[in-house]
N, C-alpha and C positions, 0 to 999 in steps of 0.2 A: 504494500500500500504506500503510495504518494502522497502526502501533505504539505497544500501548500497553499500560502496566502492569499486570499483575493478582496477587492473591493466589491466586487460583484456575483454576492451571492446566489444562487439558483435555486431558486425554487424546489425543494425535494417532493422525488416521487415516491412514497412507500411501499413498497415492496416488502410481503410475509413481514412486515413492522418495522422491517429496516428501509432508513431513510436513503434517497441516493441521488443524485443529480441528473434530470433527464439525460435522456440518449446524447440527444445532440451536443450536447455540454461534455459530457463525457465522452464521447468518439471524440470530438474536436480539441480536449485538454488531451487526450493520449494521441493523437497526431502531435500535436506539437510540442510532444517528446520524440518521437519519432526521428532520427536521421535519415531513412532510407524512403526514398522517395516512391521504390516499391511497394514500399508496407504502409505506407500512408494512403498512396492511389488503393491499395487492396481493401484497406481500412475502410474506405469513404466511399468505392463503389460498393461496397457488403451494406452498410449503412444504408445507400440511398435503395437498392435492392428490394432491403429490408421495411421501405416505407418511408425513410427520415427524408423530409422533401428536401433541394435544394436551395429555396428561398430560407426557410429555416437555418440550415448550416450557413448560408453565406449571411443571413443576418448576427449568426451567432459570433461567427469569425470577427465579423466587421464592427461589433459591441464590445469585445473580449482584450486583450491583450493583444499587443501587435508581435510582441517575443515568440518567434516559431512559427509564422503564419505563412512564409514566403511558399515552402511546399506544400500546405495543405490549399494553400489560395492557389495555388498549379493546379495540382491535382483537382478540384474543384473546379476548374476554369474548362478544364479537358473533359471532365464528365459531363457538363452541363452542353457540351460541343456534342455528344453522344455517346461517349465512350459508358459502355455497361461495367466492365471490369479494369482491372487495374492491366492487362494485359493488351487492352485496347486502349490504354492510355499511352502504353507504351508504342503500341502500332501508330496511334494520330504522330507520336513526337517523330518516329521515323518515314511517315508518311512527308513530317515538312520537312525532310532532309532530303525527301527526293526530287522535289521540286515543280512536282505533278499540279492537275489542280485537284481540288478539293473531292473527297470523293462522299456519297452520300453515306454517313455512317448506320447502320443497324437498320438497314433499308430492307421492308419488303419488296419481296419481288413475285409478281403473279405473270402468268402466262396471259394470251389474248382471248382465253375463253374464261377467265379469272382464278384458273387455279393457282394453286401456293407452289411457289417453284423451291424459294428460300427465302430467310432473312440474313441479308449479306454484313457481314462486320464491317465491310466498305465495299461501295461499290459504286463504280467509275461509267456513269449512265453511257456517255457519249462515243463509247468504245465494247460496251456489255463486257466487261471485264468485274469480277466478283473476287475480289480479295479476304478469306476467312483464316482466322487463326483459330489454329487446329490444335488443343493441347493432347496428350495421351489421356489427361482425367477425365475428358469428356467424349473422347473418343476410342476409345478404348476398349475389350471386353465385342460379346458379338452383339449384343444389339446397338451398342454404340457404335461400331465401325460397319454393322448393316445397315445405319441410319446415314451416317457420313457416304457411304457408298450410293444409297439412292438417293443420299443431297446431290450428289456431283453428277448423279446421272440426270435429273429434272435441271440442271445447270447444263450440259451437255444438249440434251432435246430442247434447249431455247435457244441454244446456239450463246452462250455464256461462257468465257472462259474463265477459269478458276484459279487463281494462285492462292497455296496452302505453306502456311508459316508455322514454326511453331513459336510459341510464347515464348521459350527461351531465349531462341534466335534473336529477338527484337532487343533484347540486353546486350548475349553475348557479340551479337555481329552486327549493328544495326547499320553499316555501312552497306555490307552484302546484302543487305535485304534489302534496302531502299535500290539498288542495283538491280536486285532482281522482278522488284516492283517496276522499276523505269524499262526494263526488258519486256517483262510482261506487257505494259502499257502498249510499246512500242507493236510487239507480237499481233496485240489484238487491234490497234489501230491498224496496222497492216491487212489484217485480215476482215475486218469492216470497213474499211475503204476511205476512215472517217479521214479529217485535213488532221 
């Protein structure tokens, strides 16, 4: 347990009789302990996931203490852009290294008679280019990698090409990746005809 000073105390929520400090109070004091910019983006997409709105956390940030706030205000900033997790916080940051433009994040996609093809983690309309990162946790095991397989096949029958990243990648190599996004891009404009 942490104890530490504040001018501005929070309102407790009782819980089984113990008192505690809303959510958002609490996510947002343990971000900004936090050094790792991973664990913070993980932190505050789980949160928002979880319910805790964005207007809330950014009001709470912007009432609270300024000491700590540089990466949870990132990481916030990214979320609110669409990133659902903290792995796609990382894909937006190497997304602007590639120089591309912007691609639609966590975008449905339906075919022309309205069926659900996917929801793309990014995807680059102007090209049908679907950029997903693909971890083992979610893809993994057979229903998971039978799922990811008929993903790519309803992306395939739209005539959608697909680059598949894994979340690591975006830390370990985020050079090569942004490379391999500019290739791709390149790939499927070539092959849509698009300028």
């Amino acid at each position: 347990m942490t104890i530490e000073r504040t001018i501005r105390q929070p309102q407790a929520v009782v819980f089984d009789g113990v008192p505690l400090a809303p959510l958002v109070r609490a996510v947002l004091d343990e971000c900004r302990r936090l050094g790792s910019r991973q664990e913070v983006s993980a932190l505050l997409a789980e949160a928002v996931q979880r319910g805790v709105s964005l207007p809330e956390l950014f009001a709470e940030l912007d009432a609270g203490s300024s000491r700590g706030t540089a990466i949870p205000r990132e990481a916030l900033h990214r979320i609110a852009d669409g990133a659902r997790s903290a792995a796609e916080v990382d894909a937006m940051r190497v997304w602007r290294m590639s120089g591309l433009p912007e691609p639609r994040w966590n975008h449905e996609l339906r075919d022309e008679n309205g069926e659900y093809i996917a929801t793309a983690d990014g995807y680059f309309a102007a090209v049908a280019l679907a950029w997903e990162i693909d971890s083992y946790d979610f893809h993994f095991g057979k229903q998971h990698y039978a799922a990811t397989v008929a993903r790519n096949a309803r992306y395939a029958a739209a005539g959608i090409v697909v680059l598949q990243t894994l979340p690591s990648r975006l830390r370990t190599e985020p050079k090569r990746v942004a490379a391999e996004l500019v290739a791709a891009y390149r790939a499927a404009t070539a092959r849509s005809g698009a300028a």
